[in-house]
Backbone atoms as SQL, in Angstrom:
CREATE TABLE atoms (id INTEGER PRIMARY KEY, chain TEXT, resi INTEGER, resn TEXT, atom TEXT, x REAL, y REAL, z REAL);
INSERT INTO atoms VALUES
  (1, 'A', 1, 'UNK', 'N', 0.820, -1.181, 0.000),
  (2, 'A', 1, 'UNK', 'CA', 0.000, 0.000, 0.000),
  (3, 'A', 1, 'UNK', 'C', 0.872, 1.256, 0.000),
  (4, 'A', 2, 'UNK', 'N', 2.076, 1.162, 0.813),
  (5, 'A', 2, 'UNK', 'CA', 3.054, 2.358, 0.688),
  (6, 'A', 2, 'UNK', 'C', 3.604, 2.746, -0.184),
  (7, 'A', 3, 'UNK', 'N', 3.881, 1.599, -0.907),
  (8, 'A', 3, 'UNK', 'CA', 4.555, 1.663, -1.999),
  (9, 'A', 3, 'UNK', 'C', 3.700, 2.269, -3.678),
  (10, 'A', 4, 'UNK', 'N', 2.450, 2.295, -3.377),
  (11, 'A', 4, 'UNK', 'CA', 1.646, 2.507, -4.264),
  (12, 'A', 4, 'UNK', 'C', 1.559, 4.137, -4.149),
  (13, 'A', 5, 'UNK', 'N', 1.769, 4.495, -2.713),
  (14, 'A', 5, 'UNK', 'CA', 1.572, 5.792, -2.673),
  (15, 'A', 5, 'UNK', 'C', 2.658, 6.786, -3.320),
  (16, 'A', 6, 'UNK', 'N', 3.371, 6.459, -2.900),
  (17, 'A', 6, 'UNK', 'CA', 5.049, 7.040, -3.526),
  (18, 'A', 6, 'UNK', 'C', 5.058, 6.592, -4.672),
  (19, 'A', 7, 'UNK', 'N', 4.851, 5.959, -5.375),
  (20, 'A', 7, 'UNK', 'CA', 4.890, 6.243, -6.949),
  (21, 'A', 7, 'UNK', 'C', 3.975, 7.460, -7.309),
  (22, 'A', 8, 'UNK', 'N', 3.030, 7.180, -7.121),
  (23, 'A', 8, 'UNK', 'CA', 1.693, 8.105, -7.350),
  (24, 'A', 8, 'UNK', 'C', 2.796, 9.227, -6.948),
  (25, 'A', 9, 'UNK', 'N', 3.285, 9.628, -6.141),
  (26, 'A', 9, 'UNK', 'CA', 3.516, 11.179, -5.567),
  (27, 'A', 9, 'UNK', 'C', 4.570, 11.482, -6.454),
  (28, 'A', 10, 'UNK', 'N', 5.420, 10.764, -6.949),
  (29, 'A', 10, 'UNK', 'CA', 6.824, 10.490, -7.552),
  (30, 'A', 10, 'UNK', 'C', 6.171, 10.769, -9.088),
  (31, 'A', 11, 'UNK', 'N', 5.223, 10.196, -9.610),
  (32, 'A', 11, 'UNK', 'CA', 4.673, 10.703, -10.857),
  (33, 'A', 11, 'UNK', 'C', 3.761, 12.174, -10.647),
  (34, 'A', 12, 'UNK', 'N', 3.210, 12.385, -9.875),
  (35, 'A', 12, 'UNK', 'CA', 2.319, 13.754, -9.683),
  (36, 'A', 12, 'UNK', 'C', 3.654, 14.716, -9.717),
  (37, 'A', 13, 'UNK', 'N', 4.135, 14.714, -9.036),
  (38, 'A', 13, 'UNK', 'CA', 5.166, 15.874, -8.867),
  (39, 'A', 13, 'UNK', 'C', 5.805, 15.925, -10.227),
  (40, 'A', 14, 'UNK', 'N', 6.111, 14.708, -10.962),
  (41, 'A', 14, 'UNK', 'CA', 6.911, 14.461, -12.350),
  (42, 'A', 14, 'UNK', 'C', 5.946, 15.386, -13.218),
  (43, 'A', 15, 'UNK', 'N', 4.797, 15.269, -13.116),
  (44, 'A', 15, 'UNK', 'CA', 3.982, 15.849, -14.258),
  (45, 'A', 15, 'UNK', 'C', 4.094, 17.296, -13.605),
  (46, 'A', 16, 'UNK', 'N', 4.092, 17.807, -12.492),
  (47, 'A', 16, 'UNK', 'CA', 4.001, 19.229, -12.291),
  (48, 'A', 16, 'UNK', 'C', 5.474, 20.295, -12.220),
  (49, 'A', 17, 'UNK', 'N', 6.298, 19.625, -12.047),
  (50, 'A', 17, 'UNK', 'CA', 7.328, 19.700, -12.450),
  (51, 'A', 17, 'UNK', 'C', 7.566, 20.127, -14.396),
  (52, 'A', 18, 'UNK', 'N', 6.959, 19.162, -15.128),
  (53, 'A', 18, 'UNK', 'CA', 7.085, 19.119, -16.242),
  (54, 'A', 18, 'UNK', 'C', 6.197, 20.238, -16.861),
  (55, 'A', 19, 'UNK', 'N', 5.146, 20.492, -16.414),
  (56, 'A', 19, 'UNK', 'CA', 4.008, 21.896, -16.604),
  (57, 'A', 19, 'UNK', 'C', 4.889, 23.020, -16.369),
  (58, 'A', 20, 'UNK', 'N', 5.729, 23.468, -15.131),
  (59, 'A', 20, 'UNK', 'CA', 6.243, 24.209, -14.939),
  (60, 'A', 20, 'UNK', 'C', 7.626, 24.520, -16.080),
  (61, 'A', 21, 'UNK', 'N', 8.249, 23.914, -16.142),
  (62, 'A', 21, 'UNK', 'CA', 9.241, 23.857, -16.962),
  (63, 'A', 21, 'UNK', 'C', 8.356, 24.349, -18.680),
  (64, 'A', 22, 'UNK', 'N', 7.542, 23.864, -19.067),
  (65, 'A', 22, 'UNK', 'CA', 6.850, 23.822, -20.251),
  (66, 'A', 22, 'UNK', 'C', 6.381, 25.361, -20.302),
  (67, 'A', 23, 'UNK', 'N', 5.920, 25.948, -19.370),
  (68, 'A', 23, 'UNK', 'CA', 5.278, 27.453, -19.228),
  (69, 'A', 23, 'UNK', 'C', 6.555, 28.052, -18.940),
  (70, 'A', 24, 'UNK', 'N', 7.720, 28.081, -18.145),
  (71, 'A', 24, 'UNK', 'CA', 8.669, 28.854, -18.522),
  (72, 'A', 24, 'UNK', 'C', 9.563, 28.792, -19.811),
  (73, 'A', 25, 'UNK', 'N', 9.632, 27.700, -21.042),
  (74, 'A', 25, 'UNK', 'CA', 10.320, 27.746, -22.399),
  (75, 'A', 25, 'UNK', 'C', 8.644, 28.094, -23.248),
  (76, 'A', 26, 'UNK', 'N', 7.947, 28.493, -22.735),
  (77, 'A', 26, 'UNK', 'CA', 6.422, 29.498, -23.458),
  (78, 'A', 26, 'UNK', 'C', 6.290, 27.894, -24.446),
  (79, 'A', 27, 'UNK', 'N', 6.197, 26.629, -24.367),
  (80, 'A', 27, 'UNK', 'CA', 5.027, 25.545, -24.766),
  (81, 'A', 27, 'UNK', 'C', 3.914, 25.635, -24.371),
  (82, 'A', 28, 'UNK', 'N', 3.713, 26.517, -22.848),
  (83, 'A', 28, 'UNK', 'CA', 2.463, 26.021, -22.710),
  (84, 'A', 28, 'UNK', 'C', 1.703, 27.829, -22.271),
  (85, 'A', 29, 'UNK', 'N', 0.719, 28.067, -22.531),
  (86, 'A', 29, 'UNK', 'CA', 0.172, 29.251, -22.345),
  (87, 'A', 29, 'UNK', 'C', -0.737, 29.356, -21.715),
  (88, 'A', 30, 'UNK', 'N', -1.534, 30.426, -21.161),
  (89, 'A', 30, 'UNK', 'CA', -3.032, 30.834, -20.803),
  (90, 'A', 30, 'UNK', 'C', -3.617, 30.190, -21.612),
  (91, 'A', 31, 'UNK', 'N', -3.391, 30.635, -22.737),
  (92, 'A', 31, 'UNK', 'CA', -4.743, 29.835, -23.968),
  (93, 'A', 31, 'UNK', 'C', -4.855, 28.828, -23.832),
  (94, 'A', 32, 'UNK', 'N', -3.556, 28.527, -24.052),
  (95, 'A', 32, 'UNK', 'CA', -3.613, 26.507, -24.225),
  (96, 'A', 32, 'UNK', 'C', -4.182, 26.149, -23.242),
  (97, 'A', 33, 'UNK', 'N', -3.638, 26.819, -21.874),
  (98, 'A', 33, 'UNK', 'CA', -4.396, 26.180, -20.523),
  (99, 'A', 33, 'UNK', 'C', -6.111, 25.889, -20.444),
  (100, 'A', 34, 'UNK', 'N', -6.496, 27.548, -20.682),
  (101, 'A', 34, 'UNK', 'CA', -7.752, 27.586, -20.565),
  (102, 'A', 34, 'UNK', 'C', -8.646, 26.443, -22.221),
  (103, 'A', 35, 'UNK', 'N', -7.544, 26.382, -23.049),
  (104, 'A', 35, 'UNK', 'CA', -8.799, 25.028, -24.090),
  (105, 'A', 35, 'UNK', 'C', -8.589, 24.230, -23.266),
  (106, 'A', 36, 'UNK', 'N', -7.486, 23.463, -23.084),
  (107, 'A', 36, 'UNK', 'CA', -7.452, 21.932, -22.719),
  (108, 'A', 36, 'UNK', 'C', -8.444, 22.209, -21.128),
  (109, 'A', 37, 'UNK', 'N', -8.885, 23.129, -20.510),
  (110, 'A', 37, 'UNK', 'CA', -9.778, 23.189, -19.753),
  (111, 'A', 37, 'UNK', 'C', -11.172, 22.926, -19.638),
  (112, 'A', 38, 'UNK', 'N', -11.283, 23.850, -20.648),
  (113, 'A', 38, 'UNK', 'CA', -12.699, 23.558, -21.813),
  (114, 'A', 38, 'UNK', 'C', -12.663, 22.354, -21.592),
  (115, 'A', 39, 'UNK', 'N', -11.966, 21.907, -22.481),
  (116, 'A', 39, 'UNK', 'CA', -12.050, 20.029, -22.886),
  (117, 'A', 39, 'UNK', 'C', -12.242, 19.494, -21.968),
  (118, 'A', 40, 'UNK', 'N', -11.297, 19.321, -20.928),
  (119, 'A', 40, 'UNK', 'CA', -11.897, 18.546, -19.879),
  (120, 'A', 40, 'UNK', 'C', -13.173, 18.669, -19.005),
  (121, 'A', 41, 'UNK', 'N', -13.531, 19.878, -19.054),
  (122, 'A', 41, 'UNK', 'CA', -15.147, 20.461, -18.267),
  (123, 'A', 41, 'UNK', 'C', -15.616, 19.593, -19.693),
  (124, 'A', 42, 'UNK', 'N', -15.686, 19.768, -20.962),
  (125, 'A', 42, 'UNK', 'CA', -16.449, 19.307, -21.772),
  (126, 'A', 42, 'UNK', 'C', -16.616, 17.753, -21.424),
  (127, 'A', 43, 'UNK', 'N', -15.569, 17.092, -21.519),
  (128, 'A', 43, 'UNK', 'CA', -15.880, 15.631, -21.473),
  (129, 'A', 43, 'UNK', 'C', -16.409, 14.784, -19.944),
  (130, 'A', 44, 'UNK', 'N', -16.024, 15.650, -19.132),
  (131, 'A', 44, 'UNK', 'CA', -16.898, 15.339, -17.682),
  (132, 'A', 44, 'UNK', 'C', -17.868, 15.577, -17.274),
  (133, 'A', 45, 'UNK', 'N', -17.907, 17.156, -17.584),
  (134, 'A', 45, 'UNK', 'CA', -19.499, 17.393, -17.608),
  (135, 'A', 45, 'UNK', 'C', -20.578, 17.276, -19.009),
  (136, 'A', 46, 'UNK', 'N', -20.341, 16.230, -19.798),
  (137, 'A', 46, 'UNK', 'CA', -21.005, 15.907, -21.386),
  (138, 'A', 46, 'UNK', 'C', -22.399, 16.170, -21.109),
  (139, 'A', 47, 'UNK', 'N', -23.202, 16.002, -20.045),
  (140, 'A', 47, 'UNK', 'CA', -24.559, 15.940, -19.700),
  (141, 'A', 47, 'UNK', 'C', -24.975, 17.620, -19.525),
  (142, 'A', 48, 'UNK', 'N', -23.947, 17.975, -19.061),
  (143, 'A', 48, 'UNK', 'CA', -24.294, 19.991, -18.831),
  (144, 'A', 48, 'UNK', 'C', -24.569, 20.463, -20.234),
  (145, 'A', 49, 'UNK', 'N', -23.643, 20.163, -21.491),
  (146, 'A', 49, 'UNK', 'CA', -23.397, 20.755, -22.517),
  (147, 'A', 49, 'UNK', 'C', -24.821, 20.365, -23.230),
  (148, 'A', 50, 'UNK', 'N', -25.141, 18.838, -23.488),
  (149, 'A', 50, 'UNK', 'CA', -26.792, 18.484, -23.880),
  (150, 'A', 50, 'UNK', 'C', -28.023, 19.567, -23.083),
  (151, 'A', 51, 'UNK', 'N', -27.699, 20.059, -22.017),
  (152, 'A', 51, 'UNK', 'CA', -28.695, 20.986, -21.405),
  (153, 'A', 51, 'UNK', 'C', -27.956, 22.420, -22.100),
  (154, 'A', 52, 'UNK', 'N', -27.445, 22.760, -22.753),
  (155, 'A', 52, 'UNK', 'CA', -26.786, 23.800, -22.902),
  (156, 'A', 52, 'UNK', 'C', -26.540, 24.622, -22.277),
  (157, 'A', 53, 'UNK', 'N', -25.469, 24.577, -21.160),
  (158, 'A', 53, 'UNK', 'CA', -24.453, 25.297, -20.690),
  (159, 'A', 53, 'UNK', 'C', -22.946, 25.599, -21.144),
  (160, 'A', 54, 'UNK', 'N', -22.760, 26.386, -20.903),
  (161, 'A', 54, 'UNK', 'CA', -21.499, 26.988, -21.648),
  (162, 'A', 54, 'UNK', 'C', -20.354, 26.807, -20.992),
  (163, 'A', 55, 'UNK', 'N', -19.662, 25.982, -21.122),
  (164, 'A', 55, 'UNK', 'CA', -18.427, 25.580, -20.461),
  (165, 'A', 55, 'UNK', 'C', -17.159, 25.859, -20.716),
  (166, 'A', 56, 'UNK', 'N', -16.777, 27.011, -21.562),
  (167, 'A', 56, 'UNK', 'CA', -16.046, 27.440, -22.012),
  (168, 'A', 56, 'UNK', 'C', -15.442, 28.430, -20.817),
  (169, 'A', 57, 'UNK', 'N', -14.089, 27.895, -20.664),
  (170, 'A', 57, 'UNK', 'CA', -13.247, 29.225, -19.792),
  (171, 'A', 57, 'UNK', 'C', -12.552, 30.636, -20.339),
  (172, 'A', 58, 'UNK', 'N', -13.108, 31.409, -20.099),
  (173, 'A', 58, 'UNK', 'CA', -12.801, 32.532, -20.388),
  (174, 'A', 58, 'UNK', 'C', -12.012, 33.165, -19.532);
C-alpha cells in the first residue's frame, strides 16, 4: 500500500514539475491552458453541454 503511494507522488510531482518547466520555455500558455480546460469540463461534464451550458473558460 506504501509503496503505491510514492509512486503516485513520484509521478504527480513528475507531471508538475514538467508543466512548470513547459510554461517557462512558453510551450504552454493561458490559452492553451484555458482550451485543454474547456475540454476537460467538456468531457466530464457531457450531460451539462446536452442541457446547454457553456463551459467554455474565459
Amino acid at each position: 500500500m506504501r509503496k503505491r503511494f510514492s509512486v503516485s507522488f513520484v509521478g504527480l510531482a513528475y507531471l508538475i514539475i514538467g508543466i512548470i518547466v513547459a510554461i517557462a520555455r512558453h510551450y504552454l500558455t493561458i490559452g492553451v491552458l484555458k482550451v485543454i480546460g474547456s475540454a476537460v469540463l467538456a468531457v466530464l461534464l457531457w450531460w451539462l453541454l446536452l442541457l446547454g451550458v457553456n463551459l467554455h473558460i474565459h
